[in-house]
mmCIF file as gemmi writes it, N, C-alpha and C atoms, coordinates in Angstrom:
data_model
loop_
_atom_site.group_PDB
_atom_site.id
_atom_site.type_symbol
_atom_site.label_atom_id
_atom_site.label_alt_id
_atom_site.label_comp_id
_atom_site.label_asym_id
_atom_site.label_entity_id
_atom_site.label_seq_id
_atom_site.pdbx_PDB_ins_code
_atom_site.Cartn_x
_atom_site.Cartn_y
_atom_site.Cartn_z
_atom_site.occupancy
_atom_site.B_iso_or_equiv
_atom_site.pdbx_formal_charge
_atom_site.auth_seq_id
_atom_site.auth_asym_id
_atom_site.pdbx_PDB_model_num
ATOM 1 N N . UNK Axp A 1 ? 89.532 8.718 18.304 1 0 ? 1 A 1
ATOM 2 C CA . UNK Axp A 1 ? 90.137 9.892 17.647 1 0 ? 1 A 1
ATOM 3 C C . UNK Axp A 1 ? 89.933 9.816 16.143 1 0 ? 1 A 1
ATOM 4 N N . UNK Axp A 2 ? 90.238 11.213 15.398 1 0 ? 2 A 1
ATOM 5 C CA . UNK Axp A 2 ? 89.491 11.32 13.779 1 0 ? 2 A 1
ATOM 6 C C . UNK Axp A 2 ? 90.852 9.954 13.639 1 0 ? 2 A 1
ATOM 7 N N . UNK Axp A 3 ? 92.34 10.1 13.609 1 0 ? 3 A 1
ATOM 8 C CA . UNK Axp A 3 ? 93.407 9.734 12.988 1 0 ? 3 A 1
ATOM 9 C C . UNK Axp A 3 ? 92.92 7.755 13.149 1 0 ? 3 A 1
ATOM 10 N N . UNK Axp A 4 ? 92.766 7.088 14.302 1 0 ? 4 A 1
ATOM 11 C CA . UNK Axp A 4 ? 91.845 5.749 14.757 1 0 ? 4 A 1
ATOM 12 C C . UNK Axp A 4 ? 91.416 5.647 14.079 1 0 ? 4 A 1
ATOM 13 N N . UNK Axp A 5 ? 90.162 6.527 12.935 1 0 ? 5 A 1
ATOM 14 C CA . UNK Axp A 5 ? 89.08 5.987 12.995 1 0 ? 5 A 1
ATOM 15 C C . UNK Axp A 5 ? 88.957 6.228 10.999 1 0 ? 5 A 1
ATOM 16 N N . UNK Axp A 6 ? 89.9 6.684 10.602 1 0 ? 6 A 1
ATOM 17 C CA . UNK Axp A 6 ? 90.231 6.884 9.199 1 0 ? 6 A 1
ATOM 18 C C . UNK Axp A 6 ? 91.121 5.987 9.092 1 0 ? 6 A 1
ATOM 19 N N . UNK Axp A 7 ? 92.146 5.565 9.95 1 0 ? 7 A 1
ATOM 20 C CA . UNK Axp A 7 ? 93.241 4.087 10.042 1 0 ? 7 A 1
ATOM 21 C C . UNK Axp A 7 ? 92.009 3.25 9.531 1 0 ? 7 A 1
ATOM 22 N N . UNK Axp A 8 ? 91.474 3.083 10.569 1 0 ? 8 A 1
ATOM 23 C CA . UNK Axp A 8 ? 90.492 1.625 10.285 1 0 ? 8 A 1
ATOM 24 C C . UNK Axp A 8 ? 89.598 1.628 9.087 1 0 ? 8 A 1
ATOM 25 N N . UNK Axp A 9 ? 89.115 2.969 8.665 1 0 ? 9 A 1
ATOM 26 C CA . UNK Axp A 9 ? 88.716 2.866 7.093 1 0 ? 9 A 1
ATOM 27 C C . UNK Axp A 9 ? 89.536 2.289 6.451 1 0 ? 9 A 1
ATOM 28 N N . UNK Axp A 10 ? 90.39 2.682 6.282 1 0 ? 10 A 1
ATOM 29 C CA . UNK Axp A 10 ? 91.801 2.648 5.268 1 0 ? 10 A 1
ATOM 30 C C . UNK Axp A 10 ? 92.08 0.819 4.993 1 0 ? 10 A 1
ATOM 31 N N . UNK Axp A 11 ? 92.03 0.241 6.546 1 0 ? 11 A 1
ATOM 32 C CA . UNK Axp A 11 ? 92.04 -0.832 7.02 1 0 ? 11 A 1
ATOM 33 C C . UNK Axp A 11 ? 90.72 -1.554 6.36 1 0 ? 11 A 1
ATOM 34 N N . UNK Axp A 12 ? 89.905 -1.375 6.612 1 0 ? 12 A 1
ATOM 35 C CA . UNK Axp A 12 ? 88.901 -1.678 6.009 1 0 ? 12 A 1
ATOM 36 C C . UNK Axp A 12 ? 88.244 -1.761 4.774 1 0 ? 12 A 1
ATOM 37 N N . UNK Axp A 13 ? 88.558 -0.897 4.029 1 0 ? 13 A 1
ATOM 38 C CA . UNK Axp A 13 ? 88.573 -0.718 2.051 1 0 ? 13 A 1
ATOM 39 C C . UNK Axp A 13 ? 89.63 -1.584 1.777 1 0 ? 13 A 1
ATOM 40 N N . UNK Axp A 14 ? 90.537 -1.565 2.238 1 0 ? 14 A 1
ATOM 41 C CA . UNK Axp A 14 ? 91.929 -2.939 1.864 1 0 ? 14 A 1
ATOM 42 C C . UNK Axp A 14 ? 91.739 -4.453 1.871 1 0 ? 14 A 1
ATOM 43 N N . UNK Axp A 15 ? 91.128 -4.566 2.848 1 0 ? 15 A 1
ATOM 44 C CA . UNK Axp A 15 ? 90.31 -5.565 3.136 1 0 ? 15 A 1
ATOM 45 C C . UNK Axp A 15 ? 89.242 -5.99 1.708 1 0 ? 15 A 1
ATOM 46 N N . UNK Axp A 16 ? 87.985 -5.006 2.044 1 0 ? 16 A 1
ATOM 47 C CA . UNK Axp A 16 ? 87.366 -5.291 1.108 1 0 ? 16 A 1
ATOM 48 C C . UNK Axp A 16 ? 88.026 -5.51 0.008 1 0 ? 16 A 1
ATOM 49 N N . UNK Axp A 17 ? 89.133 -4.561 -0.919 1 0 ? 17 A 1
ATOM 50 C CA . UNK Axp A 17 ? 89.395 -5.114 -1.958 1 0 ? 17 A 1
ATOM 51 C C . UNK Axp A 17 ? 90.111 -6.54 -2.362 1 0 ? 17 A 1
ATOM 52 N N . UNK Axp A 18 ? 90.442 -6.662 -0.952 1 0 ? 18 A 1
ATOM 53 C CA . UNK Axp A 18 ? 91.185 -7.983 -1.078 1 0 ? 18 A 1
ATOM 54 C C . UNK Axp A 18 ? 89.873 -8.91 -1.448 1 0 ? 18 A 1
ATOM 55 N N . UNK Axp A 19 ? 88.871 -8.901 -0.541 1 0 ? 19 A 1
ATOM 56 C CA . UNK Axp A 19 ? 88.346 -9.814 -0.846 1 0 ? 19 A 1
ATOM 57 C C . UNK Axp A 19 ? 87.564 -10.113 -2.163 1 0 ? 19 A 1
ATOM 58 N N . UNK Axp A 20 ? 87.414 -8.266 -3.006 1 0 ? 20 A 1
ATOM 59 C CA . UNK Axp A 20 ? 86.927 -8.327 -3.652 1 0 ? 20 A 1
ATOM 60 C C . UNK Axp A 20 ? 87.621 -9.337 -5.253 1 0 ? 20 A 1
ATOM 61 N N . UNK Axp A 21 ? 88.954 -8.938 -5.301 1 0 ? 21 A 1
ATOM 62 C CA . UNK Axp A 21 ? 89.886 -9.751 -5.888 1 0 ? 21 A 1
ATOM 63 C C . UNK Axp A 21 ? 89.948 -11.304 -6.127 1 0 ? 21 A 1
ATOM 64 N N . UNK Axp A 22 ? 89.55 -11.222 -4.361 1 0 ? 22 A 1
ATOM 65 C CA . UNK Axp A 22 ? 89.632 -13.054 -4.003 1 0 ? 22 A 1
ATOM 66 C C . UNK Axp A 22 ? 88.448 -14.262 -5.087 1 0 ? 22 A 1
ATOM 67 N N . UNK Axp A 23 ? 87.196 -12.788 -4.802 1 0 ? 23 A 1
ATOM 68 C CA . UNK Axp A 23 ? 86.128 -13.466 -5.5 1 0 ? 23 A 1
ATOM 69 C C . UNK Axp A 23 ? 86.205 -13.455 -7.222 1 0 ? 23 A 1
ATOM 70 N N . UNK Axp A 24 ? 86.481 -12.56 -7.123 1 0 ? 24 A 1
ATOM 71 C CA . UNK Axp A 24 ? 86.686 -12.864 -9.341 1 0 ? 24 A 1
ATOM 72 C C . UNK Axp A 24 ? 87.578 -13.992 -9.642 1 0 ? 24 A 1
């Protein structure tokens, strides 16, 4: 479903920024 599948973006950019954070 669209609502699934924009969660898991959402989920997913969070992520990345975490990790992006992690690395600096």
């Amino acid at each position: 479903t669209g609502i699934s599948k924009s969660m898991a973006q959402q989920v997913r950019e969070s992520c990345l920024a975490f990790l992006v954070k992690e690395l600096e």
